[in-house]
C-alpha positions as a Markdown table, in Angstrom:
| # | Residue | x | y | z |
|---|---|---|---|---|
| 1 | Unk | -82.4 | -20.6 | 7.4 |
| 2 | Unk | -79.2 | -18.6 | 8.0 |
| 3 | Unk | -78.6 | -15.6 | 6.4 |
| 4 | Unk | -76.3 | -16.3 | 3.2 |
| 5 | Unk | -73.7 | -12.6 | 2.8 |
| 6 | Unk | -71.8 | -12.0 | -0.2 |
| 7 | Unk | -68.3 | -11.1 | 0.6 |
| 8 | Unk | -67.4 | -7.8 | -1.0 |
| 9 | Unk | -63.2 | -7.6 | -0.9 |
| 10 | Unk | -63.7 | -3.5 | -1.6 |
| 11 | Unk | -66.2 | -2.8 | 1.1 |
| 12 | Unk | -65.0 | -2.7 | 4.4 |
| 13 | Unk | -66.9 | -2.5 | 7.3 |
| 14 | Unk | -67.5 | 0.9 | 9.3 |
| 15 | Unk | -67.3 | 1.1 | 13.6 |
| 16 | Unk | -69.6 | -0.9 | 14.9 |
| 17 | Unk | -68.9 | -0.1 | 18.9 |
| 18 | Unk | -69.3 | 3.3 | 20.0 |
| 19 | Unk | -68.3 | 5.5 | 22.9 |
| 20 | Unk | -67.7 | 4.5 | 26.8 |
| 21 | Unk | -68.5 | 6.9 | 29.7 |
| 22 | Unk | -66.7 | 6.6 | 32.7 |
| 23 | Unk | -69.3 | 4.5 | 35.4 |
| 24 | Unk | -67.8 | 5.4 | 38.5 |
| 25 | Unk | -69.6 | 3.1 | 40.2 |
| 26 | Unk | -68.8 | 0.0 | 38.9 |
| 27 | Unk | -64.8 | 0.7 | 39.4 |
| 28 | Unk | -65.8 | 1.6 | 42.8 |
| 29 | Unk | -67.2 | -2.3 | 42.8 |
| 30 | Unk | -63.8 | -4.0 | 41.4 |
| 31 | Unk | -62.3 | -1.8 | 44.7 |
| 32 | Unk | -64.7 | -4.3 | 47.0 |
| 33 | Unk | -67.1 | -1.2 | 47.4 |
| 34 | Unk | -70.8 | -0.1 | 47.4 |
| 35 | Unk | -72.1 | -0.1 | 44.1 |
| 36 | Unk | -74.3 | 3.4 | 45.2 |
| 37 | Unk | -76.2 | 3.4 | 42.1 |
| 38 | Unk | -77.7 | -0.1 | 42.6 |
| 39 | Unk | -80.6 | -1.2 | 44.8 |
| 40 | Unk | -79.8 | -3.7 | 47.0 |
| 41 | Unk | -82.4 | -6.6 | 48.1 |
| 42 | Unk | -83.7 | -5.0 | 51.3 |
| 43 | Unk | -84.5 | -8.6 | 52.8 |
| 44 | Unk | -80.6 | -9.5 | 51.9 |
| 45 | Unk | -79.0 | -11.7 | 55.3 |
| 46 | Unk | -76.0 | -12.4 | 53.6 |
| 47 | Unk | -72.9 | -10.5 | 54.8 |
| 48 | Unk | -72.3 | -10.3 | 50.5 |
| 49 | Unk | -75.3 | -8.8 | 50.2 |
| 50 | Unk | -74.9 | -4.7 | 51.4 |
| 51 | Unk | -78.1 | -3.0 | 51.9 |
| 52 | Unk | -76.3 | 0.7 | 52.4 |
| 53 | Unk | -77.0 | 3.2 | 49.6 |
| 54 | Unk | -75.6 | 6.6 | 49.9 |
| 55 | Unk | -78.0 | 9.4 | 49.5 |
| 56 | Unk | -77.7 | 11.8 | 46.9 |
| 57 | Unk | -76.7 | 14.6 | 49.4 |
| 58 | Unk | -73.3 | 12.1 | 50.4 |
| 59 | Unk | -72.5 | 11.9 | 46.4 |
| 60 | Unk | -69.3 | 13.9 | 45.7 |
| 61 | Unk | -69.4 | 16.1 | 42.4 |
| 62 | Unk | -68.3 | 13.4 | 40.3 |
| 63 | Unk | -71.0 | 11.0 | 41.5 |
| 64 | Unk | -73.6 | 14.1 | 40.5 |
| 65 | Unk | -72.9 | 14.4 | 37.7 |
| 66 | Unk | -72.9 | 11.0 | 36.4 |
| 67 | Unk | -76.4 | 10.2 | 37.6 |
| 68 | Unk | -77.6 | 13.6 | 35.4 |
| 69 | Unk | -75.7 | 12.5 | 32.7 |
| 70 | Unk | -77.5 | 8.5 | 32.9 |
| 71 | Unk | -80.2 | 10.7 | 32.7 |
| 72 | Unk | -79.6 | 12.2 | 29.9 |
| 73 | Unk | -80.1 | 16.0 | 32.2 |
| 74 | Unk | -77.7 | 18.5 | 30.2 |
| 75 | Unk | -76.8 | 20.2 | 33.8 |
| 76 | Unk | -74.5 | 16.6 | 33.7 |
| 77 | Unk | -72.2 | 19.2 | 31.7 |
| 78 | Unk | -71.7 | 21.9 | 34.3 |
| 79 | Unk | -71.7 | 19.2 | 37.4 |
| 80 | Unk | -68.5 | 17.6 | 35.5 |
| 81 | Unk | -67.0 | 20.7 | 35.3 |
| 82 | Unk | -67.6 | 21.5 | 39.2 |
| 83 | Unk | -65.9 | 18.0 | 39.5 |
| 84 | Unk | -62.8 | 19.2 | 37.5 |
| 85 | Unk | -62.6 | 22.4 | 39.3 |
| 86 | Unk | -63.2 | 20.4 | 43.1 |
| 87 | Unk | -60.4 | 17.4 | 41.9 |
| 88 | Unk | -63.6 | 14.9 | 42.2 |
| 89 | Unk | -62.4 | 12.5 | 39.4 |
| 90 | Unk | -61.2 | 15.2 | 37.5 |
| 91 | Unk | -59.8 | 12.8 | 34.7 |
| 92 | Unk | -63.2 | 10.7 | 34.6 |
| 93 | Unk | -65.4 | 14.1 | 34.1 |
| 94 | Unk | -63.2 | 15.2 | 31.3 |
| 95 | Unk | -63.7 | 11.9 | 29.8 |
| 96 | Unk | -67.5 | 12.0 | 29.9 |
| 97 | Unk | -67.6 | 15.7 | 29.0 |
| 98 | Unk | -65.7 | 14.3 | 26.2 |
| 99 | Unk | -68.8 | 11.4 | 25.6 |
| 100 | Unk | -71.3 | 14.2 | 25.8 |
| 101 | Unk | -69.1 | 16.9 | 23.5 |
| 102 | Unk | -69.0 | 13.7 | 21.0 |
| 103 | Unk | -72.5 | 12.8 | 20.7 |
| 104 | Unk | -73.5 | 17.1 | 20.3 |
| 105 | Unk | -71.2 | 16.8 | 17.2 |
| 106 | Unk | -68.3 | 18.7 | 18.8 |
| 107 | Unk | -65.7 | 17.2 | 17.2 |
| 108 | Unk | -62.6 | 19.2 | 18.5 |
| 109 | Unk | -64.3 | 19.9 | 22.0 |
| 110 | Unk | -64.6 | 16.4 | 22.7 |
| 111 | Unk | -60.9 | 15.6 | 21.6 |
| 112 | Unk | -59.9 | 18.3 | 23.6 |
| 113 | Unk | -61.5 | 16.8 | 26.6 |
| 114 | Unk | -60.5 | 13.2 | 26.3 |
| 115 | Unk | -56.8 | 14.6 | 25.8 |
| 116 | Unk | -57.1 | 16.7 | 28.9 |
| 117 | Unk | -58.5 | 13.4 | 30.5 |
| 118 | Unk | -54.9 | 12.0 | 29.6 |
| 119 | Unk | -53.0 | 14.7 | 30.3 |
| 120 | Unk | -54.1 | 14.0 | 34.3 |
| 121 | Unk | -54.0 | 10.1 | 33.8 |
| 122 | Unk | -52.1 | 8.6 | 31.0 |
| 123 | Unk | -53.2 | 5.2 | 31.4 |
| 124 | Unk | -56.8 | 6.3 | 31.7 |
| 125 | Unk | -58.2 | 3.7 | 29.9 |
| 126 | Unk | -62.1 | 5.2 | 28.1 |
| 127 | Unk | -60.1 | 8.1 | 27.0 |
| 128 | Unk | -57.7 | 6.5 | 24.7 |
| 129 | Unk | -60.8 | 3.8 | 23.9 |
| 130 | Unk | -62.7 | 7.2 | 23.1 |
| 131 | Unk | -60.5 | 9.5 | 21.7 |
| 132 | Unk | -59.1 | 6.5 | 19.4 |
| 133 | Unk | -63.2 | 6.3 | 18.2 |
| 134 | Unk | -62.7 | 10.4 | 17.3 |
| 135 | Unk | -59.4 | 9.5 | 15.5 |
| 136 | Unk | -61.3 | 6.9 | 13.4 |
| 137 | Unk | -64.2 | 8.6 | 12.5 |
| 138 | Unk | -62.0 | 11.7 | 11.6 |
| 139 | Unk | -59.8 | 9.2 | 8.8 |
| 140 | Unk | -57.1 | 9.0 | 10.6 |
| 141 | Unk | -56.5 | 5.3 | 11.5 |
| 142 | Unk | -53.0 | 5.4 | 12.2 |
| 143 | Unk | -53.5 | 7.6 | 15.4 |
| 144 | Unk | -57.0 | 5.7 | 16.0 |
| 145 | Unk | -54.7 | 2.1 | 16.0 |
| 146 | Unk | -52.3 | 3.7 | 18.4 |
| 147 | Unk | -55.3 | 4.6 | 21.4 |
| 148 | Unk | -57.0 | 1.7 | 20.6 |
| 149 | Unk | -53.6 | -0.4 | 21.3 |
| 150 | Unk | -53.1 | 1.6 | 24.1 |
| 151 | Unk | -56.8 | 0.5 | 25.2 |
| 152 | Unk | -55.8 | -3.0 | 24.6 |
| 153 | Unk | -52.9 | -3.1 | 26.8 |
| 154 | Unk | -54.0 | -1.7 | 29.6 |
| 155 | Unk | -57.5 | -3.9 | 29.6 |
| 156 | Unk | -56.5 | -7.4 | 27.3 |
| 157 | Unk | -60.3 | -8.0 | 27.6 |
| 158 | Unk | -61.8 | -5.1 | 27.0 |
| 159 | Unk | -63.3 | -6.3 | 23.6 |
| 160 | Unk | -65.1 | -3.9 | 22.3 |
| 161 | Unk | -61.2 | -2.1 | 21.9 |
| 162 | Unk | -60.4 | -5.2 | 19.9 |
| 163 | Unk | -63.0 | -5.0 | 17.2 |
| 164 | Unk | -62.8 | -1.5 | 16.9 |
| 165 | Unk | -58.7 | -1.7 | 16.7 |
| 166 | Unk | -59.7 | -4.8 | 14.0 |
| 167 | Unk | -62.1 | -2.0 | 11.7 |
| 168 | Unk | -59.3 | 0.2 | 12.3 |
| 169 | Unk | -56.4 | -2.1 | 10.8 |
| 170 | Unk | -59.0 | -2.9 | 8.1 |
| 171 | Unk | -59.7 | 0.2 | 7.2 |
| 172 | Unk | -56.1 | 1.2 | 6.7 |
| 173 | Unk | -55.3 | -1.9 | 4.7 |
| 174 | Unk | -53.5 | -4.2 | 7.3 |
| 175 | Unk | -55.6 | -7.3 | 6.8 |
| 176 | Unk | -53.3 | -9.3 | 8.2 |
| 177 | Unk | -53.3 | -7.1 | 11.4 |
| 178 | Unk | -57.6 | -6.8 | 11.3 |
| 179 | Unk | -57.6 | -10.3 | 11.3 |
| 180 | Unk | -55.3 | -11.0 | 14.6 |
| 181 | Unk | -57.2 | -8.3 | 16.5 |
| 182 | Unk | -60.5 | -9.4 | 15.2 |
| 183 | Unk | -59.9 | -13.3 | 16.2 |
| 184 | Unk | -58.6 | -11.5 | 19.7 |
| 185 | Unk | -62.1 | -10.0 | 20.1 |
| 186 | Unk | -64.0 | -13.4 | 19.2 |
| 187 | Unk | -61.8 | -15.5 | 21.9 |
| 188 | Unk | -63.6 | -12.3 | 24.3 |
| 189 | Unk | -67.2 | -12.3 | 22.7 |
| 190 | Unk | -69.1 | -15.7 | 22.3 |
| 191 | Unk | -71.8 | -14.0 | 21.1 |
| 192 | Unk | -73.1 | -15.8 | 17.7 |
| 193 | Unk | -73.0 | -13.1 | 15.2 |
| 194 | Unk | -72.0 | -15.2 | 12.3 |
| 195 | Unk | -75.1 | -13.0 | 10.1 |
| 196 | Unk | -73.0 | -9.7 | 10.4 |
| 197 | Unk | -71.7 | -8.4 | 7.0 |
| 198 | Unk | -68.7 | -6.6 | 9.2 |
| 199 | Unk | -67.6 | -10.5 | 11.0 |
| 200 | Unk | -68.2 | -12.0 | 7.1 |
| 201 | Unk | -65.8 | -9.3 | 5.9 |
| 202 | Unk | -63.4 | -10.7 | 8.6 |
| 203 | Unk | -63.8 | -14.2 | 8.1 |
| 204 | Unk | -63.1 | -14.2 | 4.7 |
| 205 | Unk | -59.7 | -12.4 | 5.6 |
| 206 | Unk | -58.7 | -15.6 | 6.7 |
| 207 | Unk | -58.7 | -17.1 | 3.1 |
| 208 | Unk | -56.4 | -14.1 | 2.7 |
């Protein structure tokens, strides 16, 4: 039997999708290249099918430091800061350093990095995602709406920027907004999650 939620118009729901690091690799992919963090079926014939890894020796800075961080090793931290100081993805390590300042509880730290992110790339796209999360959590919705449009536009189907752009609108009293951006990120998900109290709060916005 499904799970029957009471629909409470004063309680609106809180962020439910949280931070994105920077995977170098997989942009590296969308460029038609080596993926050098996956294993490749070593029996592979296809001409699709690469076998070639890099070694960890051939990784730049960048590349270092992302496989520490995956890890969870805090010398991810000082490897990203190499990167910045060698121009290896200098906006992507500020971005994660941000990611890691965030989840220590360094509030201003982490905003300091994702700006610094922006600073060298405008249109660097987990930074505004990011920093738009650390404008949300902080109360301050307008600014969080703004990065998390920004996300929006530069990616239209990065959904996890939609929902959080709908919570944001929600959470600042523009239902009629919350409900665009939230029927923007269920034309992206088909995930059946019908039994959430946060996508009960939305449907009902529709009665609105």
């Amino acid at each position: 039997m499904a799970k029957v939620i009471q629909y409470n118009p004063n309680h609106k729901p809180d962020r439910k999708l949280g931070f994105k690091r920077v995977h170098k690799a997989e942009k590296l992919e969308e460029q038609g290249q080596l993926n050098i963090f996956e294993a490749r079926n070593p029996h592979a014939i296809k001409q699709d099918e690469p076998i070639i890894r890099k070694l960890r020796s051939q990784l730049n800075r960048f590349e270092e430091a992302l496989m520490m961080d995956e890890k969870g090793d805090p010398k991810a931290e000082q490897l990203y800061i190499q990167a910045i100081d060698e121009s290896s993805s200098s906006a992507d390590a500020y971005c994660n350093l941000g990611v890691m300042y965030a989840s220590q509880g360094e509030t201003v730290k982490s905003i300091g990095a994702f700006t610094k992110a922006l600073s060298l790339d405008p249109r660097h796209l987990e930074s505004h995602y990011n920093l738009a999360n650390m404008y949300f959590d902080a109360g301050n919705f307008e600014l969080a709406i703004i990065h998390y449009q920004v996300a929006t536009e530069i990616d239209e189907s990065f959904s996890e920027a939609w929902y959080n752009l709908a919570l944001a609108f929600a959470s600042n009293n523009q239902s009629r907004d919350a409900l665009e951006a939230y029927l923007n990120y269920k034309k992206l998900d088909s995930t059946d999650s019908n039994d959430k109290p946060t996508d009960a709060w939305f449907e009902s916005l529709k009665n609105k």
